[in-house]
N, C-alpha and C positions, 0 to 999 in steps of 0.2 A: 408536530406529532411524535418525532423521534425522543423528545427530551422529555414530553410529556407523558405521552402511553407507551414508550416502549417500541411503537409499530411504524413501518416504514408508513411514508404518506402514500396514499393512493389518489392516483392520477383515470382518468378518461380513456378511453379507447379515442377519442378524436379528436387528439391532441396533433393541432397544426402549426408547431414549430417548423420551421423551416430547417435543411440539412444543414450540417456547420460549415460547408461548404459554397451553399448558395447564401447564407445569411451576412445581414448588410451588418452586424453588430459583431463584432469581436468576442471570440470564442474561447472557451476552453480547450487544450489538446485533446483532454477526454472524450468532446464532444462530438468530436471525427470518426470515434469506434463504435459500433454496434455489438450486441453480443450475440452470439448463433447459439443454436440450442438444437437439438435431437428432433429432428421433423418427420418425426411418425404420428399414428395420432392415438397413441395411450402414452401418457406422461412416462420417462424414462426414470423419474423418481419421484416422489414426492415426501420433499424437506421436512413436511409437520407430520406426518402421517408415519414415515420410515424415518424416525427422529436415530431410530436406534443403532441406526448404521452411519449415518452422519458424524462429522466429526471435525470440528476446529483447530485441535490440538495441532503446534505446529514445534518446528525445533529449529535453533539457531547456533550457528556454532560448524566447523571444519566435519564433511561426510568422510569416513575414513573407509575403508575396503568394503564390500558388503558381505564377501566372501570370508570374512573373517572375523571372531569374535575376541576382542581383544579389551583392553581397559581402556585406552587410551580413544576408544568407538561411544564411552559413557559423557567426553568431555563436551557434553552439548548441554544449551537450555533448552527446555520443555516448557512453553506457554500455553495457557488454556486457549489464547485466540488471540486473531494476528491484528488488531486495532488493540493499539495499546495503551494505556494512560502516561498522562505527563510523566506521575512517579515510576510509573513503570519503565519507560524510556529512561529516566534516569539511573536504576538500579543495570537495566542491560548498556547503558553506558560509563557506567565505572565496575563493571566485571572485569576482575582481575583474579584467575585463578590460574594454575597451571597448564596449558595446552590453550587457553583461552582467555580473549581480548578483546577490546574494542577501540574504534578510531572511527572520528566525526570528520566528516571533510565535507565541504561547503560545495553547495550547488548554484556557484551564483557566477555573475559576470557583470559585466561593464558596458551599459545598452550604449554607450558612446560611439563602441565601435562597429555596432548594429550584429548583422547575421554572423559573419566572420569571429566578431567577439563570442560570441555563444558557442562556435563551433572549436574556436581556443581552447574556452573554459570547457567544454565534455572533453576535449582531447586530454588536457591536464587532472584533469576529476579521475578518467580510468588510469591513467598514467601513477597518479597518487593514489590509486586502492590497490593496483597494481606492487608499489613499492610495498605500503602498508603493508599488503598478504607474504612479500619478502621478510618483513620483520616479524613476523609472527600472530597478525591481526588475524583475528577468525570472523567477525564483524564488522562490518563497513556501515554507518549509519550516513547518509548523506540529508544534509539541510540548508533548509532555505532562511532560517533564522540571519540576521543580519540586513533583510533589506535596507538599503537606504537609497539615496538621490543617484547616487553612485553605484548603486550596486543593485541589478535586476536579479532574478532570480531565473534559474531555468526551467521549463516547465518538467515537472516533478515525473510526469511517466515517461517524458526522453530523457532524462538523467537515467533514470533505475532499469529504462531498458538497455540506453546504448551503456552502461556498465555492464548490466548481466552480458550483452553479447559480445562486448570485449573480454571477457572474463573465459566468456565458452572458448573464445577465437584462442586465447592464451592458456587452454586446458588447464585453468586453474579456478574453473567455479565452485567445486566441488570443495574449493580450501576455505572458501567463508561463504558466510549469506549476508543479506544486504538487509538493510532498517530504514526505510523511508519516513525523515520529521518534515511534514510538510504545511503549511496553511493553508494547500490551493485544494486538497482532497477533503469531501463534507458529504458526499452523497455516495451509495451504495454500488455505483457504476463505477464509481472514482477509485474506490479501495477495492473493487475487484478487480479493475484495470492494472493496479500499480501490482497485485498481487498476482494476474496473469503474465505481466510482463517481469516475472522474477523479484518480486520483495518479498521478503520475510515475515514483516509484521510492518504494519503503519499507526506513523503517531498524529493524528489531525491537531496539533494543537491549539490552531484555528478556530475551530470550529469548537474548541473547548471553551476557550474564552469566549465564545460568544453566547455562548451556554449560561456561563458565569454572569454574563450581561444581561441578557433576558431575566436572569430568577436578579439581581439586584435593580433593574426598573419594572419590575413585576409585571412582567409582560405576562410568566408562567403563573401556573396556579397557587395558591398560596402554600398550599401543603406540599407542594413540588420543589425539595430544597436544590440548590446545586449544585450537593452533593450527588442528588438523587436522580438530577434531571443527568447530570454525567453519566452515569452508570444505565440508565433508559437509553443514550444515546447509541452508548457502547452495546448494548444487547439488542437495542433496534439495528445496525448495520451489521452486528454479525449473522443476525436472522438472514438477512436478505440478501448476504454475501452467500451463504448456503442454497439458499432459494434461486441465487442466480446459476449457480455451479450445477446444482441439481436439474435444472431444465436443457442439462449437455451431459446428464444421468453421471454426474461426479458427484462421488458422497463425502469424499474429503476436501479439506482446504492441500493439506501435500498433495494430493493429486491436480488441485488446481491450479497451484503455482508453478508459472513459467509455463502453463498449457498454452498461452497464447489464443484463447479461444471466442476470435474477435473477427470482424473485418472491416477494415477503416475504408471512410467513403471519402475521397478528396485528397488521398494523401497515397506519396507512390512510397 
């Protein structure tokens, strides 16, 4: 539905998935989070109706005083929304202007050495955005690109959170924001989660190429090219990224990043 109309899919009210926590099947991390939402009972926003106060626009790049208006406060980019295409991740990864940069550092590990390996690799990951922000990086894109036999990937919202909070811990968040490339994010829970827990913008690339797959064994419709069924995707999840924001009465995506406005069931 998302590649074809545009529109997130619609699910049942009694929907008997089990919790990620009591299920026998192997889960996503995302799967442990709930989202909370404003429990009164007149809607604290609503997305399509108050479109005009809503707002995707997000900006990436070093937050410089707010108390102060200066030039060096313009050297940010301005995205119309935070899912971003292939090309587009490409253009924010070879940004090269003065005050402003980018570095890709790899979110993966070595399942060889099981839990311990994974907990190496995040400690080295903040340790290397960490240096990065030393050298003058104002963007940290972290990815999963590289799987192989050797190499697992870590899951994508403990990367991008335990960064943002090493980052808080080192009072140097404020010096860049973070770009999540990931394949494990495809649903509208997933890119709010990665966006709650501190991303910037997310690149599903994933979920692109499978896009690309569908319209070349004509699964989609004939007149659904995919080019187009991409662009439906992208405007289907940032609908529903609002839609989700909006039912905890936030009308911005900056205001929803890094709100953290979750509660995980199964996980301390």
């Amino acid at each position: 539905p998302m590649a074809t109309n545009g529109l997130e899919p619609i699910g049942s009210m009694g929907s008997d998935t089990p919790l990620a926590c009591l299920s026998e099947k192997p889960v996503l991390l995302f799967n442990y989070f709930k989202q909370l939402f404003a429990q009164v009972t007149n809607p604290p926003l609503d997305a399509i109706r108050e479109e005009l106060v809503t707002s995707l626009y997000t900006y990436l790049g070093r937050q410089h005083n707010l108390l102060e208006e200066t030039p060096r406060q313009c050297r940010i980019l301005k995205l119309k929304q935070p899912i971003l295409s292939n090309s587009d991740l490409e253009k924010v990864r070879n940004v090269s202007l003065p005050g402003m940069s980018s570095v890709t550092l790899p979110m993966l590990y070595d399942p060889s050495y099981g839990a311990k390996g994974m907990e190496d690799a995040l400690e080295a990951l903040c340790q290397s955005a960490s240096k990065a922000i030393d050298g003058g990086a104002t963007i940290i894109i972290i990815s999963d690109r590289g799987i192989d036999r050797d190499n697992a990937t870590i899951p994508s919202l403990l990367a991008c959170s335990a960064l943002h909070h090493h980052l808080i811990r080192q009072g140097t968040r404020t010096l860049c924001d973070i770009v999540v490339e990931t394949g494990e994010a495809r649903e509208a829970h997933h890119f709010c989660l990665l966006i709650g827990y501190g991303a910037g913008a997310v690149n599903p690339y994933l979920a692109f190429e499978t896009i690309d797959s569908l319209a070349r064994e004509g699964i989609l419709p004939t007149e659904v090219t995919a080019e187009h069924a991409r662009k439906n995707y992208v405007k289907a999840a940032n609908k529903a990224i609002l839609k989700v924001a909006s039912k905890m009465g936030i009308s911005t995506v900056q205001s929803y990043r890094g709100a953290q406005i979750f509660e995980a069931i199964g996980l301390s």
